[in-house]
C-alpha positions in Angstrom: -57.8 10.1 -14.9 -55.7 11.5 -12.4 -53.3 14.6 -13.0 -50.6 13.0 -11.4 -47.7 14.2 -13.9 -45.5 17.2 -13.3 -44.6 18.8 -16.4 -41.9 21.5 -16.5 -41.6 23.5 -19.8 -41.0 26.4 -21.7 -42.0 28.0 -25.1 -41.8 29.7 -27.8 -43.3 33.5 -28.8 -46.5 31.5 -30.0 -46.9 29.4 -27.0 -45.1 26.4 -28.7 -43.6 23.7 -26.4 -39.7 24.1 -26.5 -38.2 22.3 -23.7 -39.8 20.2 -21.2 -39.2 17.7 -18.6 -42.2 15.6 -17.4 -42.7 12.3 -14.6 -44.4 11.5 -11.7 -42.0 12.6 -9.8 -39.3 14.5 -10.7 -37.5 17.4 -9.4 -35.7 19.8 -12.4 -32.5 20.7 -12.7 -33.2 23.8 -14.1 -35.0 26.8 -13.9 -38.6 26.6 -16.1 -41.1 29.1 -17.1 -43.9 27.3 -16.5 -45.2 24.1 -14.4 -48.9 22.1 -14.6 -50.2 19.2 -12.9 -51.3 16.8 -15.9 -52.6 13.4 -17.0 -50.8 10.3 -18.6 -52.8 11.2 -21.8 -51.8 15.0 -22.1 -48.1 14.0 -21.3 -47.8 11.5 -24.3 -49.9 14.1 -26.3 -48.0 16.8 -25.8 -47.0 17.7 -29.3 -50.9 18.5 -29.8 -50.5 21.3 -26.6 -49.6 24.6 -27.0 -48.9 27.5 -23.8 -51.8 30.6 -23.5 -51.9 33.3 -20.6 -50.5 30.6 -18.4 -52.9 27.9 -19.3 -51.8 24.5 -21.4 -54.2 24.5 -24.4 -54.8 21.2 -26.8 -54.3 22.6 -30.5 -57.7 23.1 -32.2 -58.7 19.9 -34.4 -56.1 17.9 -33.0 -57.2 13.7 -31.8 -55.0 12.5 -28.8 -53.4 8.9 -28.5 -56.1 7.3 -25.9 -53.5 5.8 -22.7 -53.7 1.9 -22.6 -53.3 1.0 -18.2 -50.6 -0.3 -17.2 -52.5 -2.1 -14.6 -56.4 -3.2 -14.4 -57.6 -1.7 -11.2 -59.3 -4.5 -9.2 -62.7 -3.3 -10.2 -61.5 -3.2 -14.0 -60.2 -6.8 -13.4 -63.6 -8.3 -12.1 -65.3 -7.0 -14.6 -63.1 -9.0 -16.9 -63.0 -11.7 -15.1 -67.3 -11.6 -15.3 -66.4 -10.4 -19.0 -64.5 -14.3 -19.6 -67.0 -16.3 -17.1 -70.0 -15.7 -19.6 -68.0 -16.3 -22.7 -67.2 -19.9 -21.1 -70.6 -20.5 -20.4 -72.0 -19.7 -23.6 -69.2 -22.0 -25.1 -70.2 -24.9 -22.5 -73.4 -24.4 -23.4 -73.3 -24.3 -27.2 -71.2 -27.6 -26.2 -73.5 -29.3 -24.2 -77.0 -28.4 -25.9 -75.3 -29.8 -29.7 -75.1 -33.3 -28.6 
């Protein structure tokens, strides 16, 4: 997955998230403490992130929400595609050998 998401954002004392603003392309118009380069999956999971020495950290224990795509790549969608041909021909088949 690509880190394609700019996340601006400051914390707490303990490294917790306070304020952020996050997008593929954004420009802030404010001053942040921190910036990182992230994924789809970190931005919608960032409750489960905390700040350390500089570095974004995913809370110990903590599961993240998997991303669904948006779009099928055209790899992913031939695959599918093959995925949906052999269903059919085990259903024409089934068909076909029952009468």
């Amino acid at each position: 997955m690509k880190e394609n998401i700019q996340l601006y954002c400051d914390t707490d004392e303990n490294g917790k998230i306070t304020r952020l603003y996050s997008g593929e392309k954004v420009i802030p118009t404010s001053q942040f403490k921190y910036f990182f380069m992230i994924t789809r999956k970190t931005e919608l999971n960032l409750d489960k992130f905390y700040v350390q020495d500089g570095e974004l950290k995913q809370i110990e224990g903590t599961t993240l929400i998997e991303v669904v795509p948006e779009t099928l790549t055209p790899e992913q969608q031939i695959e599918d595609m093959k995925k949906r041909m052999e269903e059919m021909e085990k259903l024409l088949q089934s068909v076909t050998t029952s009468k």
